[in-house]
KELUMKOL-202034 format. One record per residue: x, y, z of N, C-alpha, C in turn; residue number from 1. Coordinates in steps of 0.2 Angstrom, whole numbers. Layout:
% residues N
+-------+-------+-------+-------+-------+-------+-------+-------+-------+-----+
|  n_px |  n_py |  n_pz | ca_px | ca_py | ca_pz |  c_px |  c_py |  c_pz |   i |
+-------+-------+-------+-------+-------+-------+-------+-------+-------+-----+
|     X |     Y |     Z |     X |     Y |     Z |     X |     Y |     Z | NUM |
...
+-------+-------+-------+-------+-------+-------+-------+-------+-------+-----+
//
This chain:
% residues 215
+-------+-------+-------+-------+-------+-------+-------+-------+-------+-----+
|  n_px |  n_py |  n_pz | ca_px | ca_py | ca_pz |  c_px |  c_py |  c_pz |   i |
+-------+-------+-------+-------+-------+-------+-------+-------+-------+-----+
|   836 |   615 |   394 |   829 |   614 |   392 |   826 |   608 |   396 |   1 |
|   821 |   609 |   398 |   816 |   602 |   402 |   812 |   600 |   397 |   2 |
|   814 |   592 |   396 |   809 |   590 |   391 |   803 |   587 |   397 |   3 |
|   795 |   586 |   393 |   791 |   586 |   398 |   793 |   577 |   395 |   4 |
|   789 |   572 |   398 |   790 |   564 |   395 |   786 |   560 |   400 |   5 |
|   785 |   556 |   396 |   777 |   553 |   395 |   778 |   548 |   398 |   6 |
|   776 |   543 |   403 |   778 |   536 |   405 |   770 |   532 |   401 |   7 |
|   771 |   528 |   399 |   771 |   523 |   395 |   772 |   517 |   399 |   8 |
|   764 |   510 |   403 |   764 |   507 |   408 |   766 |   501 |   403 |   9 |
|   770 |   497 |   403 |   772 |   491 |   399 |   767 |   485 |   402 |  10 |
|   765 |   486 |   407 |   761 |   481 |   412 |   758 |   478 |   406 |  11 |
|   756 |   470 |   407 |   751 |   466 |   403 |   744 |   469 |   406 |  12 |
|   739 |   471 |   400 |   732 |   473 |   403 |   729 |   466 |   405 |  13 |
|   725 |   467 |   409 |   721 |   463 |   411 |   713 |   465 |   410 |  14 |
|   709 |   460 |   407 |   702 |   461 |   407 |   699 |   462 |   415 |  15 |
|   696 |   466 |   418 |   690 |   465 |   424 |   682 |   465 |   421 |  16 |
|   681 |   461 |   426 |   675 |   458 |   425 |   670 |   464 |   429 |  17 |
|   666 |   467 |   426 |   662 |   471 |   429 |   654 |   470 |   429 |  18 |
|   652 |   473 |   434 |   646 |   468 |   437 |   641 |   473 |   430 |  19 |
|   635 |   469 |   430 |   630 |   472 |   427 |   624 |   469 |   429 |  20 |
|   618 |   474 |   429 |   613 |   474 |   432 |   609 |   467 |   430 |  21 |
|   610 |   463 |   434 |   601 |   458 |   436 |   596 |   458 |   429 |  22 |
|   594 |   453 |   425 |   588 |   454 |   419 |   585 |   451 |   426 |  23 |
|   584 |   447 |   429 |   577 |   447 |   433 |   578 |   451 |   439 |  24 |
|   581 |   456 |   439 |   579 |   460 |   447 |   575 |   465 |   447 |  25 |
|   571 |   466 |   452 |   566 |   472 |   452 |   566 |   476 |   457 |  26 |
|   562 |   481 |   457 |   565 |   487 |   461 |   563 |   487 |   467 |  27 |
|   566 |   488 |   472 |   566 |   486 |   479 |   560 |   493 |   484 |  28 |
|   555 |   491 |   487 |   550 |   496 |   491 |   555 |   503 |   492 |  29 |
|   553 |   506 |   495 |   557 |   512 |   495 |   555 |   512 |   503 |  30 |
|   562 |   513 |   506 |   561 |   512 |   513 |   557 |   520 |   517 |  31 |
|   555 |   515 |   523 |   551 |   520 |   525 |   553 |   528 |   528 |  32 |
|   550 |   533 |   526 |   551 |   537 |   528 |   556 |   540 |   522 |  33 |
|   557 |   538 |   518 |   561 |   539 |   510 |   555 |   545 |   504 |  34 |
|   558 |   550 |   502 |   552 |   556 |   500 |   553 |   553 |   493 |  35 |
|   544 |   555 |   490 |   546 |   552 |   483 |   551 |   559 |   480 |  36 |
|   557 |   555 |   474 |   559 |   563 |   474 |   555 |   565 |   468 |  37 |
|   559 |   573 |   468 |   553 |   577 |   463 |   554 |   577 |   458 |  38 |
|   549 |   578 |   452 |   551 |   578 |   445 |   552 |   586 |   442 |  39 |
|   553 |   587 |   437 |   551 |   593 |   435 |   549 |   597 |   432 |  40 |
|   544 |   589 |   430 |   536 |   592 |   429 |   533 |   589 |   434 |  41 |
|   527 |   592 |   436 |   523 |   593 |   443 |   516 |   593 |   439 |  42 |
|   510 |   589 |   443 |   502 |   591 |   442 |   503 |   597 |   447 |  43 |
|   497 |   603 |   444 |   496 |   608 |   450 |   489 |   604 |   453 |  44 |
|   492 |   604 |   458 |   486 |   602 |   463 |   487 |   609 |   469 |  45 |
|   479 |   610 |   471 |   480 |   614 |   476 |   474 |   611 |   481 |  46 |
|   477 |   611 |   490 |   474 |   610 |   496 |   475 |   615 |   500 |  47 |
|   472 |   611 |   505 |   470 |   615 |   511 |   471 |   610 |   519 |  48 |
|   473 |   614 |   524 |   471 |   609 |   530 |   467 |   612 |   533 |  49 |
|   460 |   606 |   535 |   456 |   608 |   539 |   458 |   606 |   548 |  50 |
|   453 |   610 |   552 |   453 |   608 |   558 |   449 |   604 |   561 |  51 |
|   449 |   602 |   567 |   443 |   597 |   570 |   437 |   602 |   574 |  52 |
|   442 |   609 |   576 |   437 |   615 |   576 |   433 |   618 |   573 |  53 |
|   434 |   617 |   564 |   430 |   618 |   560 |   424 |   618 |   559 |  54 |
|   423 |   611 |   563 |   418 |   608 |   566 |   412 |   606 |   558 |  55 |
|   414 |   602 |   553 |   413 |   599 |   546 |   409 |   594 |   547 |  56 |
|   404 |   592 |   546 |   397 |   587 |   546 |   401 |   582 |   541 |  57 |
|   401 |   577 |   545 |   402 |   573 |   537 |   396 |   567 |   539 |  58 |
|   391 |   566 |   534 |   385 |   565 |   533 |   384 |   556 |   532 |  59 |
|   389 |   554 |   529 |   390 |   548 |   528 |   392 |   543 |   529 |  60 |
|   394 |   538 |   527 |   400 |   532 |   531 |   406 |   533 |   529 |  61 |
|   411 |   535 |   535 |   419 |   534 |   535 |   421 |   532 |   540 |  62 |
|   427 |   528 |   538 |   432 |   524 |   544 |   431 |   532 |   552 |  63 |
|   431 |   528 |   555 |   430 |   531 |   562 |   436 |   535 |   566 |  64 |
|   444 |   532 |   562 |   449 |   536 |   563 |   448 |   542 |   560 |  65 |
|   444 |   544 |   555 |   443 |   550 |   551 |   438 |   555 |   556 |  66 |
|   432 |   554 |   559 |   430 |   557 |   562 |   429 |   558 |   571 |  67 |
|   427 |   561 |   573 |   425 |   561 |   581 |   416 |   561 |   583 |  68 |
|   414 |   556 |   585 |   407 |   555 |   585 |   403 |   558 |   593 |  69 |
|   400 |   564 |   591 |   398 |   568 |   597 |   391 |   566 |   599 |  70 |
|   388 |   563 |   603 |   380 |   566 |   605 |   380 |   569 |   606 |  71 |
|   374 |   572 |   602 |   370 |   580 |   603 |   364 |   579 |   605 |  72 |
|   361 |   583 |   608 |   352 |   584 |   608 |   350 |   590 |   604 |  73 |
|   345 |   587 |   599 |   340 |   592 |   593 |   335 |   592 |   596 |  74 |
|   330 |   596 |   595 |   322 |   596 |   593 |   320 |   595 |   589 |  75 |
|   314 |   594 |   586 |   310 |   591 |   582 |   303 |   592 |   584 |  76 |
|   302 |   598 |   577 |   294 |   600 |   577 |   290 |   597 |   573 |  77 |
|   282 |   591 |   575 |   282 |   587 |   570 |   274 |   594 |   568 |  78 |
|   276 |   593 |   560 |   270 |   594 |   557 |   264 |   590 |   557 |  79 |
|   257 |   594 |   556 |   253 |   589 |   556 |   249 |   593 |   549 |  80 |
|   244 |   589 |   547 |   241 |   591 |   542 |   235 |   591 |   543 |  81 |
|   230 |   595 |   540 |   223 |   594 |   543 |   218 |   592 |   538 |  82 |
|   213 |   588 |   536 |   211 |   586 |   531 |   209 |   589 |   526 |  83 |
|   207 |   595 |   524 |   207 |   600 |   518 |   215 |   601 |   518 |  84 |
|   220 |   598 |   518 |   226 |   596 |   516 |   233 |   603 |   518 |  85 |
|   230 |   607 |   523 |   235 |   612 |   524 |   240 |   610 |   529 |  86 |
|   245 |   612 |   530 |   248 |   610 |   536 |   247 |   616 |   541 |  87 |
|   250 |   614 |   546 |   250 |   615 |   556 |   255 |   613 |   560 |  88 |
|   260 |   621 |   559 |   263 |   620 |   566 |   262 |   616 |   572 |  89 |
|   269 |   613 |   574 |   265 |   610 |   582 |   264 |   616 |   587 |  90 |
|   266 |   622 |   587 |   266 |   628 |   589 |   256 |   630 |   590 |  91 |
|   255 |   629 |   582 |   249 |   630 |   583 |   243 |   626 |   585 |  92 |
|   248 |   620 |   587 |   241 |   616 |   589 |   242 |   614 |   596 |  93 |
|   247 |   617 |   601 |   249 |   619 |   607 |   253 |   612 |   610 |  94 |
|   259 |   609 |   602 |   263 |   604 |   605 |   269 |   607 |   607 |  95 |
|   271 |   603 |   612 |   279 |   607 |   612 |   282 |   601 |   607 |  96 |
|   290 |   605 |   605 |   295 |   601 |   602 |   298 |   596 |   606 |  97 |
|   299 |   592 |   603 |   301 |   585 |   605 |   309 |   585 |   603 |  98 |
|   313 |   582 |   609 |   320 |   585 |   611 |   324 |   574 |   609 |  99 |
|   326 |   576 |   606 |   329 |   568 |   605 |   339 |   568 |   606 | 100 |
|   341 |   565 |   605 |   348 |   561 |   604 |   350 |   559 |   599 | 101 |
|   356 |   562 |   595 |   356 |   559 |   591 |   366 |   560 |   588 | 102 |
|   370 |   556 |   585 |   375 |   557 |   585 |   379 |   561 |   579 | 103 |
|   384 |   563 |   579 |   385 |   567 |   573 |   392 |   566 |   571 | 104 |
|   396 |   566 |   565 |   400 |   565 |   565 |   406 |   572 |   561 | 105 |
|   409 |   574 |   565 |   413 |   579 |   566 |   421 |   578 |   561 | 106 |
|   422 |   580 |   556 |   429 |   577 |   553 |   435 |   581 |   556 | 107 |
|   441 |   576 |   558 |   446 |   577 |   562 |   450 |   582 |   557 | 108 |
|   456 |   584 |   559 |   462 |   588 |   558 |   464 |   582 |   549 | 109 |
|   463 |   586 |   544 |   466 |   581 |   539 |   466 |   588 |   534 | 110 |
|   470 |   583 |   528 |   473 |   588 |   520 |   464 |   588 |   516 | 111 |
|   463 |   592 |   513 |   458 |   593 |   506 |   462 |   594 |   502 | 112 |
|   459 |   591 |   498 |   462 |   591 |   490 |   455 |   595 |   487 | 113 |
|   459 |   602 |   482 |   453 |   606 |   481 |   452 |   605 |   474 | 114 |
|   459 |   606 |   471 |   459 |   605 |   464 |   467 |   602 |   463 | 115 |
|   466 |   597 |   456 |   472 |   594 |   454 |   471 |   593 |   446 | 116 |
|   476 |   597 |   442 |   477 |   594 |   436 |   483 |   594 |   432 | 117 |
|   486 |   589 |   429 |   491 |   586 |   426 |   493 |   589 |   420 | 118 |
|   499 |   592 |   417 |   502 |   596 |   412 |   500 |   590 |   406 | 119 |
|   500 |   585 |   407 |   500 |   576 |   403 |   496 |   570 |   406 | 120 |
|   494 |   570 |   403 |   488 |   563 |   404 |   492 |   556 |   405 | 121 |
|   491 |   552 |   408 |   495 |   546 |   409 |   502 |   545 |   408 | 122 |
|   505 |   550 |   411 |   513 |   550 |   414 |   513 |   547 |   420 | 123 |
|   510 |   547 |   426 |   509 |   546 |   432 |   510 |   554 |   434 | 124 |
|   509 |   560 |   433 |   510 |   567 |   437 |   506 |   569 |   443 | 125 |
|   500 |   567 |   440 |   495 |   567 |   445 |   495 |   562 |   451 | 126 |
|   496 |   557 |   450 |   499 |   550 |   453 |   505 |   552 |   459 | 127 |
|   509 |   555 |   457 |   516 |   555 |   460 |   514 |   563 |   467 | 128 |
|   510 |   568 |   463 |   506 |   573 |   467 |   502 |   571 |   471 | 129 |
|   500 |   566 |   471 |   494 |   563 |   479 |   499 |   558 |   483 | 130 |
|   506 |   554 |   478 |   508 |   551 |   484 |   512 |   557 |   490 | 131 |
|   515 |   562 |   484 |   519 |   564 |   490 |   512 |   567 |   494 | 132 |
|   507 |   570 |   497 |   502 |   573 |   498 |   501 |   569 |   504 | 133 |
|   501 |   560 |   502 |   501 |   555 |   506 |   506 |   554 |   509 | 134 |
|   509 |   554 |   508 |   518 |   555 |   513 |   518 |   561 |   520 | 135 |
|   517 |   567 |   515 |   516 |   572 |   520 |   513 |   574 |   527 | 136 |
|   505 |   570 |   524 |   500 |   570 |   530 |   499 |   562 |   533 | 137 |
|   506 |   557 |   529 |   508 |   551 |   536 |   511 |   555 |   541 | 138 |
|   516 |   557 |   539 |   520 |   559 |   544 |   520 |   567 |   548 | 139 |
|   513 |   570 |   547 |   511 |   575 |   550 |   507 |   573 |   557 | 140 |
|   508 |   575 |   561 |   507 |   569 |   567 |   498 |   574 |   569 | 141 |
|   497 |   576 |   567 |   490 |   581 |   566 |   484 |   578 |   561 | 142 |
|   487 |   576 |   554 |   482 |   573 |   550 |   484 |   566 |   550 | 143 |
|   491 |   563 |   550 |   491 |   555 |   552 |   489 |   551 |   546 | 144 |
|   488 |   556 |   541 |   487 |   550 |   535 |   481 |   553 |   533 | 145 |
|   476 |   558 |   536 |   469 |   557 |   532 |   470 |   564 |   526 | 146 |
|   468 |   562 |   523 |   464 |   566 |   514 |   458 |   565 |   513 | 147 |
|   456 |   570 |   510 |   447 |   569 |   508 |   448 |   572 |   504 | 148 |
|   441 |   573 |   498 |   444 |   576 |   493 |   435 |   577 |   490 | 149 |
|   432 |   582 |   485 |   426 |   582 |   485 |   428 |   581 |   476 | 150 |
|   423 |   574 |   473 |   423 |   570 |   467 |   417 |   576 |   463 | 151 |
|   421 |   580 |   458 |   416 |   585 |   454 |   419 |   585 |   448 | 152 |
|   412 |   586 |   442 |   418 |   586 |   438 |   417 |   592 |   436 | 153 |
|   423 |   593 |   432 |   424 |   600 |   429 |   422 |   602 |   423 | 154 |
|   423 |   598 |   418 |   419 |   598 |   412 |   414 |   592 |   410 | 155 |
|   408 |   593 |   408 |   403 |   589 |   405 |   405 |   582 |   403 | 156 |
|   405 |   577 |   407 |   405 |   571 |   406 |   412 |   569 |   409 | 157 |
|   417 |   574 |   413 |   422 |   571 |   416 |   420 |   570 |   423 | 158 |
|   422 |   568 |   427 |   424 |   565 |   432 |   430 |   563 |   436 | 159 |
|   433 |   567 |   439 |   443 |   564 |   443 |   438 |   558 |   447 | 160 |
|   434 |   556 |   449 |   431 |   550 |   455 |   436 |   544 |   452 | 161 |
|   435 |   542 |   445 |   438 |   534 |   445 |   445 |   536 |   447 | 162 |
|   450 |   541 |   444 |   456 |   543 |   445 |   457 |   543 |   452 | 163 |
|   455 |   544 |   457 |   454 |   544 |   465 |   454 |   537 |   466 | 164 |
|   448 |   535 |   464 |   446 |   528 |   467 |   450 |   521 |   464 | 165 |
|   454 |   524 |   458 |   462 |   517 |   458 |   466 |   520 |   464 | 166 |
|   467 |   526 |   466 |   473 |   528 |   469 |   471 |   524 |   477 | 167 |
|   463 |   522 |   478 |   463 |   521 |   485 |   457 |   524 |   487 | 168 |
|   455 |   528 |   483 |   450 |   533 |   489 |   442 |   532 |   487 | 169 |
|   438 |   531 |   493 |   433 |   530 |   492 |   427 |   533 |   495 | 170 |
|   420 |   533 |   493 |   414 |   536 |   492 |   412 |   537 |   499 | 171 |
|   409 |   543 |   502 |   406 |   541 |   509 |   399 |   537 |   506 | 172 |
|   397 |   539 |   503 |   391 |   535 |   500 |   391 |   528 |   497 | 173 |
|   390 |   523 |   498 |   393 |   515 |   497 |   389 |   513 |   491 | 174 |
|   385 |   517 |   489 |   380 |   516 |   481 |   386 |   517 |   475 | 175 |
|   391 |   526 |   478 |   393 |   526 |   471 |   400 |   522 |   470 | 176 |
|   402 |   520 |   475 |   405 |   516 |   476 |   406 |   508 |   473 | 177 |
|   399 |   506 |   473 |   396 |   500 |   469 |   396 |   501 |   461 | 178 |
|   391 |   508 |   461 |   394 |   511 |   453 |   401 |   511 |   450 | 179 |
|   405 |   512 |   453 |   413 |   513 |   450 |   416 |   506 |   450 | 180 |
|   414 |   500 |   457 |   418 |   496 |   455 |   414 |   491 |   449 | 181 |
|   408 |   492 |   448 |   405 |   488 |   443 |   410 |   490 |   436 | 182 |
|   408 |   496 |   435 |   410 |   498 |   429 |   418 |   494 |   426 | 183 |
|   421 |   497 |   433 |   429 |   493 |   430 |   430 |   485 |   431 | 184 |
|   424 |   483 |   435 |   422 |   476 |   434 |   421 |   472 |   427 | 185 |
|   416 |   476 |   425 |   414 |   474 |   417 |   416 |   480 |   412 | 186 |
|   421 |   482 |   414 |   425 |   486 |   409 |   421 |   492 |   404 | 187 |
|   417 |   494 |   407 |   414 |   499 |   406 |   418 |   508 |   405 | 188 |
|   419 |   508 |   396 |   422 |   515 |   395 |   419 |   521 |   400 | 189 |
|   414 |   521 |   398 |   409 |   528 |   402 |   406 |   526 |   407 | 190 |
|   410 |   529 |   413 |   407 |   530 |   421 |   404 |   535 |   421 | 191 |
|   397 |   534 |   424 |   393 |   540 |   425 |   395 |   545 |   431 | 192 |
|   397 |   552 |   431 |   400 |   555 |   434 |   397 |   556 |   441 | 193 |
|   401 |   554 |   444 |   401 |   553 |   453 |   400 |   558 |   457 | 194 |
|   397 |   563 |   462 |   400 |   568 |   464 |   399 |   564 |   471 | 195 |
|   403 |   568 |   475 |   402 |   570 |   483 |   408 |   567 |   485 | 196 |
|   408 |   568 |   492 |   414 |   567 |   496 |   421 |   559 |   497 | 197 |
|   427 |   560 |   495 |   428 |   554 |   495 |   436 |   555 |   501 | 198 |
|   437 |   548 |   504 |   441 |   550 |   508 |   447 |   543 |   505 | 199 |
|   453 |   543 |   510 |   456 |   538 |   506 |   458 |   534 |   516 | 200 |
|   454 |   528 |   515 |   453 |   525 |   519 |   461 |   521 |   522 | 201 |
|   462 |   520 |   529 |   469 |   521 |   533 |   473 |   513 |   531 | 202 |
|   467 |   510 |   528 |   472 |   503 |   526 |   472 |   502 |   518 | 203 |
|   471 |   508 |   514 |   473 |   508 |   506 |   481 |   513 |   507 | 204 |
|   480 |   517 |   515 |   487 |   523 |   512 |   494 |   519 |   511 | 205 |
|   496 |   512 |   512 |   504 |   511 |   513 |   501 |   508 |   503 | 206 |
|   497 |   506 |   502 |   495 |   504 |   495 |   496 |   510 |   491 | 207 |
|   494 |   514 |   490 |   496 |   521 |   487 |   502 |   524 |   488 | 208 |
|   506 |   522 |   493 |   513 |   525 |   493 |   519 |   522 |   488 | 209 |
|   513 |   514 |   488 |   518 |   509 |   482 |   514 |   508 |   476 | 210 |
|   511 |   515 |   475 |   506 |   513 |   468 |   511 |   511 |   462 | 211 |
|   511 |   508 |   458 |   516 |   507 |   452 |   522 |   505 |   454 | 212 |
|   524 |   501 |   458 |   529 |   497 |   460 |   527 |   490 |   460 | 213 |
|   534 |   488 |   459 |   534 |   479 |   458 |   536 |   478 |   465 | 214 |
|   535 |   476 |   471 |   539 |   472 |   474 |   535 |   465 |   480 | 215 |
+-------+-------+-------+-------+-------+-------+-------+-------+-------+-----+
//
């Protein structure tokens, strides 16, 4: 018969000393080119990439890296109006059109953001949905970092504008711009709903890749 048999270490134990983590350490940047990872719950956000082909008017002011600035030549038909208060073709009064100069701003190769909404309010889902979006189109050597996104709300008295405008992204119009930061200046609950076009400008994008980080 084999008996099985147990060894049993007489050795004196020894304490070791094992490390534990730092009460003052904080969490170190995430090196570059590091992907946020993914969670398991996700905001659905849906995009699109435009072209520079597209050939998209953007009517506003935006950083210059966002667009390509083309002179064109227009015409211009001026009306006139005649004292009994009708108006007059310049066709009709044997003027020609007048041919001018003037510059247009064309938006380049970048991501739209068309719709985005979060399964939970103030988890950061939506949050963590734009940086990776932001990651993507850094390292897309076509859009280079640019996003735009059209500020509307969806239901009566909302607005995603302020939720964009912490992450970074801002108005081509610089009025509503003034409106949002006022409000969160003076602490203002009700933002009056913002709409139009907003882009996330090339020197807010490394700020938004560290949104909610200490370092």
């Amino acid at each position: 018969m084999i008996n099985n048999i147990t060894t049993t270490d007489l050795r004196p134990k020894m304490n070791v000393a094992k490390t534990t983590p730092s009460r003052t350490s904080i969490s170190m940047p995430p090196i570059l080119g590091f992907k946020t990872p993914l969670l398991k719950e996700k905001a659905n956000i849906r995009i699109k990439k435009v072209k520079r082909g597209d050939n998209i008017i953007v009517p506003g002011e935006i950083d210059d890296d966002y667009v390509d600035i083309v002179e064109e030549e227009a015409e211009y038909t001026p009306n006139f109006t005649s004292s009994d208060g009708n108006f007059f073709a310049s066709s009709q009064l044997l003027f020609k059109p007048r041919k001018y100069k003037h510059k247009v701003k064309y938006l380049k190769n970048c991501y739209v953001i068309d719709f985005i909404q979060s399964p939970k309010t103030k988890h950061g889902l939506g949050t963590a949905a734009i940086k990776q979006l932001a990651e993507k189109s850094m390292f897309d050597s076509k859009t280079e970092g640019r996003i735009v996104t059209f500020s509307a709300p969806i239901m009566k008295g909302e607005s995603p504008a302020i939720f964009f405008f912490k992450l970074g992204f801002r108005f081509i119009e610089p009025e509503s711009n003034k409106i949002i930061e006022e409000c969160i200046v003076n602490n203002i609950p009700d933002i009056p709903p913002q709409i139009g076009m907003m882009y996330l400008p090339k020197n807010r994008l490394h700020k938004l890749l560290h949104y909610g980080e200490l370092f």
